[in-house]
Every structure is written in C-alpha cells, then in structure tokens.
N, C-alpha and C positions, 0 to 999 in steps of 0.2 A: 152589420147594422150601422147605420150614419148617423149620430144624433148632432143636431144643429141646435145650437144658442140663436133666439131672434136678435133682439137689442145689439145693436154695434156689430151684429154678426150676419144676419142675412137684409134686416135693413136697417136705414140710418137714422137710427133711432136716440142715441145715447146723449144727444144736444138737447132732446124733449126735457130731460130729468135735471139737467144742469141747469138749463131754465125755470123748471118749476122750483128747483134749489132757492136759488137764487132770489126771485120772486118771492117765496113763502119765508126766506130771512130779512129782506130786503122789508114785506109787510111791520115785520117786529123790531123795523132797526137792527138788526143785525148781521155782519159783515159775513160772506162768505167765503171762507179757509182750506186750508188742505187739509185740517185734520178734521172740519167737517166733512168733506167729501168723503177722505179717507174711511169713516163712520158708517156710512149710508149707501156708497158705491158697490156694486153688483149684492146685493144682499136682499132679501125680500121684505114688504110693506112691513109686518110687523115688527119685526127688529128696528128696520130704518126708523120707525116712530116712534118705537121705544130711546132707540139710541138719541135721537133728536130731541125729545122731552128730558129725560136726563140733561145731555149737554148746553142746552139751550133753558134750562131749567122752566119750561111753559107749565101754565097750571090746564092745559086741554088736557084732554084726555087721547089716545093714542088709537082711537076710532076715531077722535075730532079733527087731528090731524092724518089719518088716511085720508078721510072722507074730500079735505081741503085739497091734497095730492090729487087725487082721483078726477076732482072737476077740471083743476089746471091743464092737468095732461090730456083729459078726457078729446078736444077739438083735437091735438098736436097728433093723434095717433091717425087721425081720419087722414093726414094729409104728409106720411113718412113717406119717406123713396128707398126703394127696393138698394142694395148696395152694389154695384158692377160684379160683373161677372155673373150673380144669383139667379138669375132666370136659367142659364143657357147651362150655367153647371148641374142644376138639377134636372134640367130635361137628360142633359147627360146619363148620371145618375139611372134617372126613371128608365133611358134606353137601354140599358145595360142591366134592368130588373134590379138594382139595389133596394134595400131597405129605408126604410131614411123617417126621422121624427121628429119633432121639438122637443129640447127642456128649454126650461127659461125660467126666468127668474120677475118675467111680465106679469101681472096679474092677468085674469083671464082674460076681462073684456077689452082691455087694451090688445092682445094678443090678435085675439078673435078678428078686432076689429081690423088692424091691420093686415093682418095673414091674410085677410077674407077680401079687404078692400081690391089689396094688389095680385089676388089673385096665383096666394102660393100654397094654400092651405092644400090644395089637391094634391099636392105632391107627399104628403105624409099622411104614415098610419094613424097618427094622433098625436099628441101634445101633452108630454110631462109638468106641470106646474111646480115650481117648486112651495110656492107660496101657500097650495093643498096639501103637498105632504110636512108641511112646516119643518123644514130643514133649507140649508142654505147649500149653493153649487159647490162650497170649498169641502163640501163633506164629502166623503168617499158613498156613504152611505146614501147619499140620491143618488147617485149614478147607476150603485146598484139597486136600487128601486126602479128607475128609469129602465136598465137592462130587464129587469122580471116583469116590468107591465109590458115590454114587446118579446116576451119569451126566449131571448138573446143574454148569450154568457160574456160578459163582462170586456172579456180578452177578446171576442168577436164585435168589438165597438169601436166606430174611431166617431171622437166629438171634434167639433170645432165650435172655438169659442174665443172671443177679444180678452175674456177674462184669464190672467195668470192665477188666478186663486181659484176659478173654476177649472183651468187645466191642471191643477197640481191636484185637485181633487178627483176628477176623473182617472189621472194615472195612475193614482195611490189604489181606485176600484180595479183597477187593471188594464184599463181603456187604453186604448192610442191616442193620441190629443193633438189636433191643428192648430195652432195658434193662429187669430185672424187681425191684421192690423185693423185699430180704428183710432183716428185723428185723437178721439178727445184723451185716448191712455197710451197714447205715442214713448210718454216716457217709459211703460213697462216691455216698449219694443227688445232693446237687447236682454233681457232677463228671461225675453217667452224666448226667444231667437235658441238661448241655450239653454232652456230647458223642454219645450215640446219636441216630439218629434218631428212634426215638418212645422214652418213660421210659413204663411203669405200672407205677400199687401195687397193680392186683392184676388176674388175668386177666378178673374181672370188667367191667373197663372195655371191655373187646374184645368183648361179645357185644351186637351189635345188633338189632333187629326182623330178622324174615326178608321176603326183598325188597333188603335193604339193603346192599352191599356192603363189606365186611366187610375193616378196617383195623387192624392190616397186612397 
C-alpha cells in the first residue's frame, strides 16, 4: 500500500500556508519567525490555532481564527500545480495494480478541491484526514489508523511525505518512508536524506523504463 502526503508532496502547495502565515500576522502587526512557523508547520488546524492564540496571545477564539485561515487559503487551492513527476508516477503505480491513498494533514475541502481540480483523486482508494481523526502525522498512531481504514499492516506500507516529523512517525508505525524534497523545508533536506529510507528531489527519479521494477 502507497500512502502519499498531498501538501508539498504530490502538489505545490506548501507556499499557500506561508502566505496565509504571513498575511494573518502581518493583519495584527506581527512579524513572522521561525519559531512561529516552527509552531504551526505540518500539524493540523486545531492545534495550529491553538498554538497561534497562545503565542500571539489573540483574544479570537480558535474557530475565529480557523475560519480566518480557511477563506485566505480557500481561492490559493483552486489554482495549485500538480508537483513534477506526479501524474506519470502514479499512472505508474496504477499500471502495475498498486494500492495507493492520501493522508494529509489538509483539511478536507482544501484537499477535495485540489485532488479534484487536477485531476488526481481517481487514482486513490480514499483519503485519510488527519484533522478527522484529531492526531497529528508525527504520531505513529495515524499511520496506524491510516493502515486499518485500507485493511493493510503497517510493514506492508511505504508513505512518502516532504515532512521529517511525519516520516519519523510513519517509521516508528513500521511504514517504509520516502522522503520528498520541497523548496519551502530544503533546510530539513540532509536530516530526511539520513534518515528515510529512500530521499527524492522529485518524483521524477521513480519513473523507470517499463519491464523494470519500479522502486519504491
């Protein structure tokens, strides 16, 4: 079973969120940091707004700020691009009967909208939210959730994902883990490099002559 991370991983998505960042601090006067990013990055809406109202001490309340998130990003999803290599790797995939699904850490409609616009959603059995089972990717414990909604053990999984905090959580469930580059967390390049199984900069490297057995 293939489970695929959307954001930063099958399209290029991960700039939508550093802009709505930016903008939603930028409203309140306030500078955008690393140790905000670091806060808020691959983690799901509720935390991120929890965390954000703490450290930004806002008197909203953390449905005031989802709901703020939601509209900013709400146009940017309509109009992502697919990331190289992505189309042709999972035709791949699909020709060779693989299994293959979403987790993500998108909310739904963002998700939807995108998978649906470009025209990838067909290629998976369905789509694990993490933001529904209220756990974060770094857990070992969505993965194995993710494994038991597609009736698949654990060990019989490889994810690929831009996230080192979601691949180390995937591992720790027993998964194989791709590391995926993406531009905007370039600096966590040498750190996935040594610890996933396989690293690529782009899904391009995965698409072999046919005949050829096809890694990962």
């Amino acid at each position: 079973m293939l489970l695929f991370d959307m954001d930063g991983t099958l399209i290029d998505s991960n700039g939508v969120w550093k802009d709505v960042d930016r903008e939603f601090l930028a409203r309140r006067g306030l500078p955008y940091t690393r140790e905000y990013y670091e806060g808020v990055a691959h983690t799901i809406l509720p935390l991120a707004a929890k965390f954000t109202k703490e450290f930004c001490r806002l008197e909203e309340s953390c449905g005031d700020i989802i709901a703020e998130w939601m509209a900013m990003a709400r146009d940017a999803y309509a109009h992502v691009t697919v990331k190289p290599g992505v189309r042709a790797y999972l035709e791949q995939c699909r020709a060779e009967g693989k299994r293959m699904a979403v987790v993500t850490s998108s909310v739904p409609e963002h998700c939807r909208t995108a998978l649906t616009r470009l025209d990838l959603m067909g290629y998976f059995e369905g789509v694990t939210f993490a933001h529904d089972l209220g756990l974060e990717k770094k857990s070992p414990e969505l993965w194995r959730a993710a494994a038991a909604q597609y009736g698949a053990e654990p060990e019989a999984c490889t994810m690929f994902d831009d996230s080192l905090s979601a691949c180390r959580g995937a591992k720790s469930a027993g998964m194989r883990a791709v590391g995926v580059y993406d531009d905007f967390f370039d600096a966590d390049e040498p750190a996935m490099r040594a610890f996933c199984d396989v690293y690529i900069r782009s899904f391009e490297e995965l698409l072999l002559p046919l005949g050829r057995e096809v890694q990962p």
